[in-house]
Kinemage of the C-alpha trace (Angstrom):
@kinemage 1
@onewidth
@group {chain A} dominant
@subgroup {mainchain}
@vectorlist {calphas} color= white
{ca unk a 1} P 0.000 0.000 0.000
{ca unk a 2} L 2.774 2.679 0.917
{ca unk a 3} L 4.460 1.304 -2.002
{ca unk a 4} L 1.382 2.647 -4.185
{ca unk a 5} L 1.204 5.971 -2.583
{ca unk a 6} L 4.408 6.709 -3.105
{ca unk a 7} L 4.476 5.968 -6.984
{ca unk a 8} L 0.771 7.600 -7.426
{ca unk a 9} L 2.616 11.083 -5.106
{ca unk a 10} L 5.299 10.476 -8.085
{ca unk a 11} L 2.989 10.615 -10.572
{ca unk a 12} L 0.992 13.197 -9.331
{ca unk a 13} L 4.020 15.416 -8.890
{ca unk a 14} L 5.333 14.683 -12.248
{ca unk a 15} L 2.079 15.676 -14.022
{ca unk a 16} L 2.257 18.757 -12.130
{ca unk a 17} L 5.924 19.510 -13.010
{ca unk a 18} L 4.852 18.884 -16.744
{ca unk a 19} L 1.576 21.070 -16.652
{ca unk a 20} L 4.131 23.870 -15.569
{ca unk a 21} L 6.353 23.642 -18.290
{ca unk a 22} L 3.228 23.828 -20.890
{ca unk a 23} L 1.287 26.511 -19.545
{ca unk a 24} L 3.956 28.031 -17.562
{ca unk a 25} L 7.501 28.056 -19.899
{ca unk a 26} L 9.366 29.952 -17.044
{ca unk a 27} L 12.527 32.243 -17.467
{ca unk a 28} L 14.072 28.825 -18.524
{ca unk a 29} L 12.314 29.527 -21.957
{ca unk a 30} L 12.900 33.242 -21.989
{ca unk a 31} L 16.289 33.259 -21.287
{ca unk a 32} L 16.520 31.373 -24.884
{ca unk a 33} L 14.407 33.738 -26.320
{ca unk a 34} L 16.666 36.166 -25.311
{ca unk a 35} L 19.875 34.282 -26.176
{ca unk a 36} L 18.131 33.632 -29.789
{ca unk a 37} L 17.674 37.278 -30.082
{ca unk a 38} L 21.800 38.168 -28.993
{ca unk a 39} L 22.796 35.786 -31.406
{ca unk a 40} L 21.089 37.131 -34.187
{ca unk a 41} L 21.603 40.333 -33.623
{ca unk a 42} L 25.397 39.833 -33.802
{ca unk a 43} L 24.669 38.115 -37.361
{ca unk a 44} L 22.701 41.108 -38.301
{ca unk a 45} L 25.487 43.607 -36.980
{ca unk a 46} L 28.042 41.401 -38.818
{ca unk a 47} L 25.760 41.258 -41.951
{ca unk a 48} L 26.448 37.168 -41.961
{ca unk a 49} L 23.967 36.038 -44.198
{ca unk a 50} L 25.387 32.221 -44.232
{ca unk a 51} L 24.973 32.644 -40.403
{ca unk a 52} L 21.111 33.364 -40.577
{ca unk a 53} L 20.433 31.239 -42.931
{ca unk a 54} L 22.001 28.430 -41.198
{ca unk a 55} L 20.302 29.662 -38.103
{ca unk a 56} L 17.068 29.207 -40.491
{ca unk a 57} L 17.621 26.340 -41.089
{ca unk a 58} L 18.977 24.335 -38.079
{ca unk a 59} L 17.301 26.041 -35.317
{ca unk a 60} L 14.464 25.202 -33.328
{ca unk a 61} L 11.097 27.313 -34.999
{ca unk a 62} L 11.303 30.310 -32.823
{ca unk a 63} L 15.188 31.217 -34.012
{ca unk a 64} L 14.518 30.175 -37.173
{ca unk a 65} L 11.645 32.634 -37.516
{ca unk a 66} L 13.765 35.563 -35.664
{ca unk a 67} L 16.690 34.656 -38.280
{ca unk a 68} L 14.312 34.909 -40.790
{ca unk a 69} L 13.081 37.948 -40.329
{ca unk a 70} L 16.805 39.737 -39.750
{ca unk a 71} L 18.046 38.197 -42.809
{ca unk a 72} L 14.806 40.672 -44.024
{ca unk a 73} L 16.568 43.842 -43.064
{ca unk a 74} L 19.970 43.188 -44.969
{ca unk a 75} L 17.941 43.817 -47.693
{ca unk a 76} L 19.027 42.352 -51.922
{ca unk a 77} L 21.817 40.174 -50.982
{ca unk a 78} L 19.915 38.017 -48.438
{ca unk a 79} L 17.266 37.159 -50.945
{ca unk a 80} L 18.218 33.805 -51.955
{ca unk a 81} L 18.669 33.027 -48.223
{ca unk a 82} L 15.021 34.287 -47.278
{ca unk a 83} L 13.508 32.481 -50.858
{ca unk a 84} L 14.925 28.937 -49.505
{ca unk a 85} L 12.781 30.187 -46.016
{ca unk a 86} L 10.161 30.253 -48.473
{ca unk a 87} L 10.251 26.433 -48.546
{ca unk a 88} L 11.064 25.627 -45.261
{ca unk a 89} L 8.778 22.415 -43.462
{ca unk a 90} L 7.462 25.100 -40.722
{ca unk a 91} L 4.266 27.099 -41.691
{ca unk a 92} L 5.548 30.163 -38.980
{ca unk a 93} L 8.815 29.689 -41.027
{ca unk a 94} L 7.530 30.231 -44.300
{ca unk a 95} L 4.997 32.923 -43.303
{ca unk a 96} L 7.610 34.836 -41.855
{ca unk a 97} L 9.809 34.801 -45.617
{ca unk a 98} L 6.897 35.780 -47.050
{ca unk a 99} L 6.655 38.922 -45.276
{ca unk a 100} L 10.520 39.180 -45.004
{ca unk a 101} L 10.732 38.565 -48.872
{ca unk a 102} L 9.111 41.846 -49.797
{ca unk a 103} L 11.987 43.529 -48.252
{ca unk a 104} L 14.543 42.032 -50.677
{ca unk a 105} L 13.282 41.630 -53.531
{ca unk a 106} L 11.568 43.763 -56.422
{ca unk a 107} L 8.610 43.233 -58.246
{ca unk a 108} L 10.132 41.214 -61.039
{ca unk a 109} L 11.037 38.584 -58.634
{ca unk a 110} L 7.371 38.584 -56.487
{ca unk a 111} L 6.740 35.314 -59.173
{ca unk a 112} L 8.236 33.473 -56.433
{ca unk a 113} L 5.536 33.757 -53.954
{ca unk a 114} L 2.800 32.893 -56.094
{ca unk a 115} L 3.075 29.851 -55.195
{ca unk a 116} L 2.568 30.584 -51.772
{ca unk a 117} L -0.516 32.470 -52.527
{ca unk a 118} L -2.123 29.437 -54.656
{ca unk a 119} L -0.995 26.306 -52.858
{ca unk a 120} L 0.497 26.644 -49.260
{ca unk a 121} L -1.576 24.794 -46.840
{ca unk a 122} L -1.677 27.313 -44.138
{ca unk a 123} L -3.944 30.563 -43.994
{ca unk a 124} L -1.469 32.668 -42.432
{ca unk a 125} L 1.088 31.401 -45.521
{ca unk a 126} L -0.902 32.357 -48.381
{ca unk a 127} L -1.966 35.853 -46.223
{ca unk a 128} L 1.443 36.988 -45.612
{ca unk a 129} L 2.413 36.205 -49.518
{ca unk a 130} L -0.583 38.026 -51.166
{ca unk a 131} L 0.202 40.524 -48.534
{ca unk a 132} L 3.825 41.314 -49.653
{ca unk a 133} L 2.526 41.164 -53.247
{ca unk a 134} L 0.558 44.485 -52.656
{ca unk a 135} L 3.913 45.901 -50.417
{ca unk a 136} L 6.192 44.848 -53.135
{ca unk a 137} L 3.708 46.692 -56.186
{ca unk a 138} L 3.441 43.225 -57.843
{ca unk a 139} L 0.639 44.289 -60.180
{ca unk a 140} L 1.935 41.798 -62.926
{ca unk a 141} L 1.096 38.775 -60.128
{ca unk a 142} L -2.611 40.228 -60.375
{ca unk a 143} L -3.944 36.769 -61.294
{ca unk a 144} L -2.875 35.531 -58.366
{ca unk a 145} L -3.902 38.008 -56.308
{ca unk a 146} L -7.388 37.707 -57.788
{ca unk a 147} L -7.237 33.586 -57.729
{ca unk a 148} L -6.717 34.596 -53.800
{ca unk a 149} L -10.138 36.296 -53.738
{ca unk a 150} L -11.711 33.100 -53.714
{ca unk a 151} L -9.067 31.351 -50.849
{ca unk a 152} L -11.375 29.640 -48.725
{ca unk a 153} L -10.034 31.884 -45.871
{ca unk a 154} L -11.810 35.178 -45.082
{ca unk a 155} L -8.245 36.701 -43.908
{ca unk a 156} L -6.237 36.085 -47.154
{ca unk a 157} L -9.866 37.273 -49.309
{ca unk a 158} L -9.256 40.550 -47.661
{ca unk a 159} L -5.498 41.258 -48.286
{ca unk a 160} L -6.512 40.069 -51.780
{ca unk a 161} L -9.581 42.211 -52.070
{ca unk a 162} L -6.978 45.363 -51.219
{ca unk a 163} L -4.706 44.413 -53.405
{ca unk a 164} L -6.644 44.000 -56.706
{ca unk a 165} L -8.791 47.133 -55.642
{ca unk a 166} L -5.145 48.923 -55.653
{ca unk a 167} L -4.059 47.567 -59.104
{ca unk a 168} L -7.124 47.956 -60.706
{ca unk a 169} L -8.230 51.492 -59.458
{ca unk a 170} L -11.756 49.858 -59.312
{ca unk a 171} L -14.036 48.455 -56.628
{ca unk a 172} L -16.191 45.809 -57.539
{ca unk a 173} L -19.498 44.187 -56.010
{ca unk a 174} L -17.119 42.030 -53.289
{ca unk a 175} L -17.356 41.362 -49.736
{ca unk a 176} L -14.258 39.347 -48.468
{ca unk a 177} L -16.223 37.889 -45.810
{ca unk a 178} L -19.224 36.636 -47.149
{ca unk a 179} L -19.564 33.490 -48.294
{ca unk a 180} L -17.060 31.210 -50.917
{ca unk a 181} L -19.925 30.999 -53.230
{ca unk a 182} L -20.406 35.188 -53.704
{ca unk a 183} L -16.270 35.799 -53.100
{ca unk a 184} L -16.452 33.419 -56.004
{ca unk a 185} L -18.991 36.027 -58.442
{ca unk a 186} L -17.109 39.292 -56.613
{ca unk a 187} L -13.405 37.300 -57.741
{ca unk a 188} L -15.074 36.869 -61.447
{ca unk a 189} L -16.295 40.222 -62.007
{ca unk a 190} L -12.665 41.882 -61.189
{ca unk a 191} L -10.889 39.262 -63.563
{ca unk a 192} L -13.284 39.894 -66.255
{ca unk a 193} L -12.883 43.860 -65.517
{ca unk a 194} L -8.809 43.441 -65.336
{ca unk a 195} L -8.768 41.247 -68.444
{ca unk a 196} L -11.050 43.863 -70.290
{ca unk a 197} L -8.514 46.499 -69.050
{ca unk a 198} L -5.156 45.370 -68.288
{ca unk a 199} L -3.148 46.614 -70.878
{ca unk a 200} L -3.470 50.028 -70.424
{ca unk a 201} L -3.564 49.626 -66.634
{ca unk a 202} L -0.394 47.637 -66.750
{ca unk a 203} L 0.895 50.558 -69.002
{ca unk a 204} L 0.288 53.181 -65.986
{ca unk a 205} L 1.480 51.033 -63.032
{ca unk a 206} L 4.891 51.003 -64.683
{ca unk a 207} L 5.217 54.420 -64.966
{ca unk a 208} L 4.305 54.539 -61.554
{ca unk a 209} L 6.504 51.452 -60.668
{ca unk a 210} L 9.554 53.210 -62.123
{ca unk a 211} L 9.038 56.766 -60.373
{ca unk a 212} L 7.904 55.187 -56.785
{ca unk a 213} L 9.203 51.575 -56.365
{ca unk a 214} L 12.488 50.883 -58.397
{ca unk a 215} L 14.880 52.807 -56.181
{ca unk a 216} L 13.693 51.317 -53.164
{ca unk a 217} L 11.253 48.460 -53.215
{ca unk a 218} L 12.085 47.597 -49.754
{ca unk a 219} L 11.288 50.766 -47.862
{ca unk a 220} L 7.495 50.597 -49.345
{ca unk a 221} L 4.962 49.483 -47.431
């Protein structure tokens, strides 16, 4: 009988060390938050993209997403670094080189989140890419951006929706949050309007791309 008490005491203790860890991490956690954040702030001060991306790669997924996001502020050269992030196993990962992506690159290279915006699995993926489409100007992507008016998620519909009403310069009959069946008519009407009208919209946005965007695609929001 003691025998029992002791091991169910054990038990009982252990389920309550374990609940603490879960619910609460401690400074054990934060301290590696914080030690996360040193390191990578070195690598950002030393401007050692191999670091971060190695940091990105073989770190557990809150590093990796703090490396992911510095390697956003060294701006051109740490693009090919944040497009492998773009791939990476980890949702948070990827979502985080989607955002981090519009800071490096220009509007010419935005073709490589499209695939983000069509096929990732995860919501907050697909938001963040159709979101840095509209930061980065990527008005040539605007069939993507469009296709993402009729995501089956109400949050990427709406970055979407302000997206194509900014390429466009139109509004159509569209409510982001009603249901997949009328995004679906809203999404049709703007493709039929931007196919109708593309050409000579396309013709302005460059001119606007070339006197707003091209000297600093990273500082536009």
């Amino acid at each position: 009988m003691r025998v029992r008490i002791l091991i169910a005491v054990a038990a009982a203790l252990a389920l309550a060390l374990g609940a603490k860890y879960l619910f609460f991490p401690g400074p054990a956690r934060e301290e590696n938050a914080d030690q996360a954040r040193q390191k990578t702030e070195q690598l950002v001060r030393a401007k050692d993209i191999d670091g971060l991306r190695k940091e990105v790669q073989g770190s557990d997924e809150y590093t990796a997403k703090v490396a992911v996001s510095a390697l956003g502020e060294l701006g051109a050269p740490a693009r090919t670094a944040v497009e492998h992030a773009l791939a990476d196993r980890r949702p948070a990962v990827r979502e985080k080189a989607a955002t981090s992506f519009a800071k490096v690159a220009t509007s010419e290279q935005a073709g490589k989140l499209v695939d983000l915006v069509r096929k990732d699995e995860s919501p907050d993926v697909r938001a963040a890419a159709v979101a840095s489409l509209d930061r980065m100007f990527a008005f040539r992507e605007m069939d993507a951006i469009i296709d993402a008016m009729e995501d089956p998620d109400p949050a990427v519909r709406r970055r979407a929706s302000k997206a194509a009403i900014k390429f466009s310069g139109v509004t159509v009959q569209y409510n982001p949050d009603a249901s997949l069946e009328e995004c679906r008519k809203g999404a049709k009407r703007m493709r039929e309007y931007w196919e109708a009208n593309k050409l000579n919209t396309i013709r302005l946005l460059n001119s606007y791309y070339e006197s707003h965007y091209r000297q600093a695609p990273a500082d536009n929001e």
